[in-house]
N, CA, C and O atoms as a GROMACS GRO file, in nm:
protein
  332
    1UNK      N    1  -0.888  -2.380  -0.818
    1UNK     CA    2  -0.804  -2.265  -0.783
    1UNK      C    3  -0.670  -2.279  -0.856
    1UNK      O    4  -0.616  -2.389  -0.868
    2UNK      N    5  -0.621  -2.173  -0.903
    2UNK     CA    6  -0.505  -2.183  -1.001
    2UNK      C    7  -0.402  -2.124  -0.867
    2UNK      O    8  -0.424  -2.067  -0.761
    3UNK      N    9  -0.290  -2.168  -0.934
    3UNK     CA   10  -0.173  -2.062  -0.840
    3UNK      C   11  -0.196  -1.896  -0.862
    3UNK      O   12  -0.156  -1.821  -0.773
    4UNK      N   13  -0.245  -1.854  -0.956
    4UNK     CA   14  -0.259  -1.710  -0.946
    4UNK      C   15  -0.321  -1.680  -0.806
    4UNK      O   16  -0.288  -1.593  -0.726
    5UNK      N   17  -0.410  -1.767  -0.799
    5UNK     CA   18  -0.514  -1.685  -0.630
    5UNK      C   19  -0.465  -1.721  -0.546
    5UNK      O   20  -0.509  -1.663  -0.447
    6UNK      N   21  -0.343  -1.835  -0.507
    6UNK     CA   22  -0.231  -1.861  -0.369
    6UNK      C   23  -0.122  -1.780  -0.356
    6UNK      O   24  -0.036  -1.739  -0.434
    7UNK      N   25  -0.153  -1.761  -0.209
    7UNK     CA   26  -0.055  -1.594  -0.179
    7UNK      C   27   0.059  -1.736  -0.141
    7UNK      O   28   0.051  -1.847  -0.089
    8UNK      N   29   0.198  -1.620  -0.225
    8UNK     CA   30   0.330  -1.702  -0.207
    8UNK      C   31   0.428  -1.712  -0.042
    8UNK      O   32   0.529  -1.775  -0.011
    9UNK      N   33   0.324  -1.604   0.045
    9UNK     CA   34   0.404  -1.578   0.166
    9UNK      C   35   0.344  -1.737   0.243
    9UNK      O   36   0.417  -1.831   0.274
   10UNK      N   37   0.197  -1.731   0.261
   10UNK     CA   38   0.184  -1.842   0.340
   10UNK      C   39   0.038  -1.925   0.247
   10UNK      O   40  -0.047  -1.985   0.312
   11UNK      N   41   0.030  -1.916   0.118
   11UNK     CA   42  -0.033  -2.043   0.058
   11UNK      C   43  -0.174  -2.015   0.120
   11UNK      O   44  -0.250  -2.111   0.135
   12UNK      N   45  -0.219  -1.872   0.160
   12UNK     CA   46  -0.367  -1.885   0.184
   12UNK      C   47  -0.427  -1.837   0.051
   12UNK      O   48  -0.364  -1.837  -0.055
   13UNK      N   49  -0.564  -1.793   0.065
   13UNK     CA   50  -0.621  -1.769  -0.065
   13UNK      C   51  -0.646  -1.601  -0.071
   13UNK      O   52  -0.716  -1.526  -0.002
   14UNK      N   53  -0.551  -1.576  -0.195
   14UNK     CA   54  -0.620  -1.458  -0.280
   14UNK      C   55  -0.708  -1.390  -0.281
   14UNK      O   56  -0.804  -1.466  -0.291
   15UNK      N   57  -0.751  -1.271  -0.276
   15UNK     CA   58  -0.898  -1.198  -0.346
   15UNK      C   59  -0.852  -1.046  -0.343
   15UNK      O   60  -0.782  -0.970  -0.275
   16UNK      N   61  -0.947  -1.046  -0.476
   16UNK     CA   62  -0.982  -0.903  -0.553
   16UNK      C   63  -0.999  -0.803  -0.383
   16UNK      O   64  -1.057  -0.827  -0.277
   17UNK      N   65  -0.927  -0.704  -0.427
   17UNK     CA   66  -0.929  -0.614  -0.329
   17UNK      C   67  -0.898  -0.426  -0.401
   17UNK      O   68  -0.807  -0.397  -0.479
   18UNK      N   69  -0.973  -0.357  -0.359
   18UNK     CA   70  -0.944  -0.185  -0.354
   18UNK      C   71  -0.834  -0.207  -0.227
   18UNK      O   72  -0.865  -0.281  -0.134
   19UNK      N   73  -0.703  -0.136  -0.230
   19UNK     CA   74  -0.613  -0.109  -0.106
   19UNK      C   75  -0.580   0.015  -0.129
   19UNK      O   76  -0.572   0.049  -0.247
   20UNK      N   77  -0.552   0.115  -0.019
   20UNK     CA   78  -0.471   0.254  -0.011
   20UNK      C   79  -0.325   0.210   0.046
   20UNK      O   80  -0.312   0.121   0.130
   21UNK      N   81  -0.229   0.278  -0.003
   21UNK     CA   82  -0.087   0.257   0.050
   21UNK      C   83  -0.017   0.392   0.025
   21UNK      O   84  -0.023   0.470  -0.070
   22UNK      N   85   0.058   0.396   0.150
   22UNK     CA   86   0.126   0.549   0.171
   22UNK      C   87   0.267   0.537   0.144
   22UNK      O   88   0.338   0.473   0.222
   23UNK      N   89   0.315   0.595   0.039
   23UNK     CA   90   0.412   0.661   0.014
   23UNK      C   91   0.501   0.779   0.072
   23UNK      O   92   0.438   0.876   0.116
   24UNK      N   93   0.641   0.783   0.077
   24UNK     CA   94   0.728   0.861   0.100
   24UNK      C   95   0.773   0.917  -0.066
   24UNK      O   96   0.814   0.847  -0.158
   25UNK      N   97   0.750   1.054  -0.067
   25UNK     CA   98   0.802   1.065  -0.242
   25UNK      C   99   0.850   1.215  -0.191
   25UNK      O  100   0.791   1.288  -0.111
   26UNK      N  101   0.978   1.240  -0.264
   26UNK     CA  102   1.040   1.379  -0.286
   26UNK      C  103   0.978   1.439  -0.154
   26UNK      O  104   0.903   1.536  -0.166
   27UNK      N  105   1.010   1.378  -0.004
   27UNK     CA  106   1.002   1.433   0.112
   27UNK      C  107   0.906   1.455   0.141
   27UNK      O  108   0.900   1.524   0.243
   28UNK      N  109   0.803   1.425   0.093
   28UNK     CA  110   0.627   1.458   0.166
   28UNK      C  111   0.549   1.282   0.177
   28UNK      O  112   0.580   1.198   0.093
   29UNK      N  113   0.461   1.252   0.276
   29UNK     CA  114   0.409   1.149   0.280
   29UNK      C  115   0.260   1.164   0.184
   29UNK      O  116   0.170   1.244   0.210
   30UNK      N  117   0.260   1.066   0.066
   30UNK     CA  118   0.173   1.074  -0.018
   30UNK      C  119   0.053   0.937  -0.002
   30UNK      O  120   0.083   0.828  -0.051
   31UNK      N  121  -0.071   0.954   0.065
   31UNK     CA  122  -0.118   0.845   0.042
   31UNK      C  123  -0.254   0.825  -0.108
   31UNK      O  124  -0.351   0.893  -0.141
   32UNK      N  125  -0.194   0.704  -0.161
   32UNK     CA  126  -0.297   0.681  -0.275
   32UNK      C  127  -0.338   0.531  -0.227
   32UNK      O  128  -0.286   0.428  -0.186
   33UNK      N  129  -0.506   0.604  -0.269
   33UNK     CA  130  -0.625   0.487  -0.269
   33UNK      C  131  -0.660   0.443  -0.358
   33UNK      O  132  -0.620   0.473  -0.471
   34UNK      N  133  -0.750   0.353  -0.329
   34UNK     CA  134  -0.818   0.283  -0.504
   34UNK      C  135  -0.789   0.229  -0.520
   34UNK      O  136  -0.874   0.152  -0.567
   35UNK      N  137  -0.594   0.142  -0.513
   35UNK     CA  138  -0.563   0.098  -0.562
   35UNK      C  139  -0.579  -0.084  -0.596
   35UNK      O  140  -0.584  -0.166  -0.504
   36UNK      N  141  -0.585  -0.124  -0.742
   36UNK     CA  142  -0.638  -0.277  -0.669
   36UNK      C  143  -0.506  -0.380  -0.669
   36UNK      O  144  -0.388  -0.361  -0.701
   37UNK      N  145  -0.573  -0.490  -0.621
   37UNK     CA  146  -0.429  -0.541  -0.548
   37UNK      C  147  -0.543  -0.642  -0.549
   37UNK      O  148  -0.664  -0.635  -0.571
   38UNK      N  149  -0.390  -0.810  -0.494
   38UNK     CA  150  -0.458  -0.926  -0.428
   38UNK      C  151  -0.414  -0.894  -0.323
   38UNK      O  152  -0.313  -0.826  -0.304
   39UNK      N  153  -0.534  -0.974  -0.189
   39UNK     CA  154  -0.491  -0.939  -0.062
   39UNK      C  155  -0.478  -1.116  -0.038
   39UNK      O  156  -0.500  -1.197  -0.128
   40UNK      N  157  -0.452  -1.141   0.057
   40UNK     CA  158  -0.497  -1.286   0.144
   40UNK      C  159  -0.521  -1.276   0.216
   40UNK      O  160  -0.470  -1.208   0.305
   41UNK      N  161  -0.652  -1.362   0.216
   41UNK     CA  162  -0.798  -1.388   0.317
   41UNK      C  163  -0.677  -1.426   0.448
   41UNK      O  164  -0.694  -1.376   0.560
   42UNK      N  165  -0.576  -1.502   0.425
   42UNK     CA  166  -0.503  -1.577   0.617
   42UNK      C  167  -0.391  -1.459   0.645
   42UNK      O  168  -0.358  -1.444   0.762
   43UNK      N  169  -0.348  -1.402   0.576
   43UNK     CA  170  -0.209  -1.306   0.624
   43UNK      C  171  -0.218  -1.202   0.611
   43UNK      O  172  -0.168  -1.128   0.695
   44UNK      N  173  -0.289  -1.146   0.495
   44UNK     CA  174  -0.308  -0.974   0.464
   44UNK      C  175  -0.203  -0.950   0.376
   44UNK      O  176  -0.190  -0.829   0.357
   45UNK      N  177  -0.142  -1.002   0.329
   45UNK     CA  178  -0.006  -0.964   0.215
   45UNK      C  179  -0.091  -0.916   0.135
   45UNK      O  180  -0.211  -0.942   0.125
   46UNK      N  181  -0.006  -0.820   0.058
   46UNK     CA  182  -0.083  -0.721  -0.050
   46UNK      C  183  -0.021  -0.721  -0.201
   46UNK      O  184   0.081  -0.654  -0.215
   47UNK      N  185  -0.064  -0.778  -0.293
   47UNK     CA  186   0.020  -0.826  -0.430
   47UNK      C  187  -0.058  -0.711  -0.510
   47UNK      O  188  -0.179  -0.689  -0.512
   48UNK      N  189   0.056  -0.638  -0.582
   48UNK     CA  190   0.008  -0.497  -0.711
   48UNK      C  191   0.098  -0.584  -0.829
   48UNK      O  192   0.196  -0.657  -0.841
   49UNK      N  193   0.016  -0.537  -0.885
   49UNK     CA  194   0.059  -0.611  -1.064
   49UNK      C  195   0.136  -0.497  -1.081
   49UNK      O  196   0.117  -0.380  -1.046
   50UNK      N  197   0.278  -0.584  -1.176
   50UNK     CA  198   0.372  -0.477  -1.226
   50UNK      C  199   0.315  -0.325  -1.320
   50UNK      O  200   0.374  -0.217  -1.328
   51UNK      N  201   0.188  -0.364  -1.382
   51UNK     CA  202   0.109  -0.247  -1.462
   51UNK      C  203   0.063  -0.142  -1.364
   51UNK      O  204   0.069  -0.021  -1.388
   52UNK      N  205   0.016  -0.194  -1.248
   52UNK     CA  206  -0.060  -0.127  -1.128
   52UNK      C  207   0.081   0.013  -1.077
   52UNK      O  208   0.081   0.135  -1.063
   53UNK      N  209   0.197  -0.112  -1.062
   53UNK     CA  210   0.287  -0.009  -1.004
   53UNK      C  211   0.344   0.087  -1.117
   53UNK      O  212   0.280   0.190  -1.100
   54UNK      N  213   0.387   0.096  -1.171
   54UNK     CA  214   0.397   0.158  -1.352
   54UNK      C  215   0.302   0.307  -1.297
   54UNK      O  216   0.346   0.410  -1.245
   55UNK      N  217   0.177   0.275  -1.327
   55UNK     CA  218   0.104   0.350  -1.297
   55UNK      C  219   0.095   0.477  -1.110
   55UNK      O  220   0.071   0.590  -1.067
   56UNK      N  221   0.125   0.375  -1.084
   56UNK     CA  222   0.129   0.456  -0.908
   56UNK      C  223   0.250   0.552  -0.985
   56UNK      O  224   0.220   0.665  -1.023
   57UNK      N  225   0.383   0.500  -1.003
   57UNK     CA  226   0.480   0.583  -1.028
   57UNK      C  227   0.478   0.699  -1.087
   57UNK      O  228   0.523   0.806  -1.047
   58UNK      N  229   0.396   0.658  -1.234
   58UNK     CA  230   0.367   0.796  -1.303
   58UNK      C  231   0.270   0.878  -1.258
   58UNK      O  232   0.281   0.997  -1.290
   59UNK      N  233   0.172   0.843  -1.187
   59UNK     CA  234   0.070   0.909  -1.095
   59UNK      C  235   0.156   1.029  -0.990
   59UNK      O  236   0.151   1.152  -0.990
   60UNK      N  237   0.225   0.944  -0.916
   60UNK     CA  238   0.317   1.048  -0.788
   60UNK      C  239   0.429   1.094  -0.890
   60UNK      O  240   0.506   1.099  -0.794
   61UNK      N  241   0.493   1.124  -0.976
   61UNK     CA  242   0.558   1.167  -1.086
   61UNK      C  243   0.446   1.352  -1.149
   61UNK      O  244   0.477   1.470  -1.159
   62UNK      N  245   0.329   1.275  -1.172
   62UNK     CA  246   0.293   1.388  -1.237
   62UNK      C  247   0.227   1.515  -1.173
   62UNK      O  248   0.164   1.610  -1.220
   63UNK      N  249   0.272   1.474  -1.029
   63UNK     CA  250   0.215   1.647  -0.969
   63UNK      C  251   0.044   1.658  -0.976
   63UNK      O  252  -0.011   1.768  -0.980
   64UNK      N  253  -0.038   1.520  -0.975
   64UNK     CA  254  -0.134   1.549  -0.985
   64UNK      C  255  -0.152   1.586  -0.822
   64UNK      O  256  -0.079   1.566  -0.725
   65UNK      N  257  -0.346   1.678  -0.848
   65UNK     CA  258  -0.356   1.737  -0.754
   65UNK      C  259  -0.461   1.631  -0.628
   65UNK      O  260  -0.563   1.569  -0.657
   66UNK      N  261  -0.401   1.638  -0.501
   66UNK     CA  262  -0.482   1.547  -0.438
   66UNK      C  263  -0.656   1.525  -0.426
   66UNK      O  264  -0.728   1.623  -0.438
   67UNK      N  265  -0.689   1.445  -0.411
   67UNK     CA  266  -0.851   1.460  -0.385
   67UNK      C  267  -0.919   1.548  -0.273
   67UNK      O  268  -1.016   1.623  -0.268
   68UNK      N  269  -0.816   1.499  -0.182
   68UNK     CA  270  -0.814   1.585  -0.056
   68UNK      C  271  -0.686   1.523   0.080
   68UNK      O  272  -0.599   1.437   0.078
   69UNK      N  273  -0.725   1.598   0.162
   69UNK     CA  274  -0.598   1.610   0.270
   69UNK      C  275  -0.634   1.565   0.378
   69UNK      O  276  -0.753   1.577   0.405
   70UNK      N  277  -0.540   1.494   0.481
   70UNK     CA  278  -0.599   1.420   0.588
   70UNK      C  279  -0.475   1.454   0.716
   70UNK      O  280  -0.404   1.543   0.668
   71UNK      N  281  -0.455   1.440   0.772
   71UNK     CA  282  -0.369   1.514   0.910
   71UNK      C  283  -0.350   1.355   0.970
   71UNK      O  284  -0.434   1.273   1.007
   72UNK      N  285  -0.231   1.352   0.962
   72UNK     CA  286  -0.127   1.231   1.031
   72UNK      C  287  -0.076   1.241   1.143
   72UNK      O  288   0.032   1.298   1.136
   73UNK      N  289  -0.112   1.203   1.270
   73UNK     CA  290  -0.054   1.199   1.411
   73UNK      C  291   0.100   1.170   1.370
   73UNK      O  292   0.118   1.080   1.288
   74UNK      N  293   0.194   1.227   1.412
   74UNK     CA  294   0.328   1.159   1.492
   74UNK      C  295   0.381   1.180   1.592
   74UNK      O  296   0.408   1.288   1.645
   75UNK      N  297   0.405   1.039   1.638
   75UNK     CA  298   0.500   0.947   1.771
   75UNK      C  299   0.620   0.991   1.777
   75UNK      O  300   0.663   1.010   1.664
   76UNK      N  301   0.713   1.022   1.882
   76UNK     CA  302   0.855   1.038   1.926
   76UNK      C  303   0.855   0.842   1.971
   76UNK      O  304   0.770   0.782   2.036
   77UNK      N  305   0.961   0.794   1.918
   77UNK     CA  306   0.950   0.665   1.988
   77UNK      C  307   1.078   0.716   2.067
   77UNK      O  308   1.177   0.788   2.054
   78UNK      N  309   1.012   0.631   2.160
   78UNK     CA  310   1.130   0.604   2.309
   78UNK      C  311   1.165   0.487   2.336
   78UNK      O  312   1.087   0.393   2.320
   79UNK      N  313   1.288   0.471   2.382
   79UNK     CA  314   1.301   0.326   2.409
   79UNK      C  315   1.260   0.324   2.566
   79UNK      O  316   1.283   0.414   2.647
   80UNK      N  317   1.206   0.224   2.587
   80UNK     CA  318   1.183   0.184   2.759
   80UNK      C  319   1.288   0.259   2.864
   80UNK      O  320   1.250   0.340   2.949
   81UNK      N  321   1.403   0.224   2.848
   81UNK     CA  322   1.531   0.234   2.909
   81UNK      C  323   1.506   0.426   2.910
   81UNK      O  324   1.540   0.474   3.018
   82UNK      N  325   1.474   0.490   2.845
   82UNK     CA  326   1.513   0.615   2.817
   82UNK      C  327   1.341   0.704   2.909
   82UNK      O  328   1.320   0.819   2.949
   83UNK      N  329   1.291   0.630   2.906
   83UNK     CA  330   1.081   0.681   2.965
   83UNK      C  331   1.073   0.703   3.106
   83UNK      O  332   0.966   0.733   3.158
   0.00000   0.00000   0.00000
């Protein structure tokens, strides 16, 4: 095992992974999938290669059109004290 496949948060092991991650861009919540990434098998940290992000950027940049649309619940949080 080289250091490339040890995740730097807690030293577990690496692997090839597809991840989706949601974005906030120019006031709308944008989520993109597909994307590949290292994950770790012990923590779940999620590592994108500087090329990967390059790409996300110019992706949410170019107004492309979504694949499709999905409907996001939202929470009012309350604090205890206030319920």
């Amino acid at each position: 095992m080289n250091d490339a496949s040890i995740c730097p948060s807690c030293g577990g092991t690496l692997e090839d992974r597809s991840i989706q991650i949601d974005f906030r861009y120019k006031g709308r919540l944008i989520v993109v999938e597909g994307i590949p990434a290292q994950v770790c098998k012990d923590c779940g940290e999620q590592l994108v290669s500087a090329s990967t992000s390059k790409d996300i950027d110019a992706l949410l940049e170019s107004g492309a059109r979504p694949s499709r649309q999905i409907t996001v619940p939202v929470l009012p949080f309350r604090h205890s004290a206030q319920a």
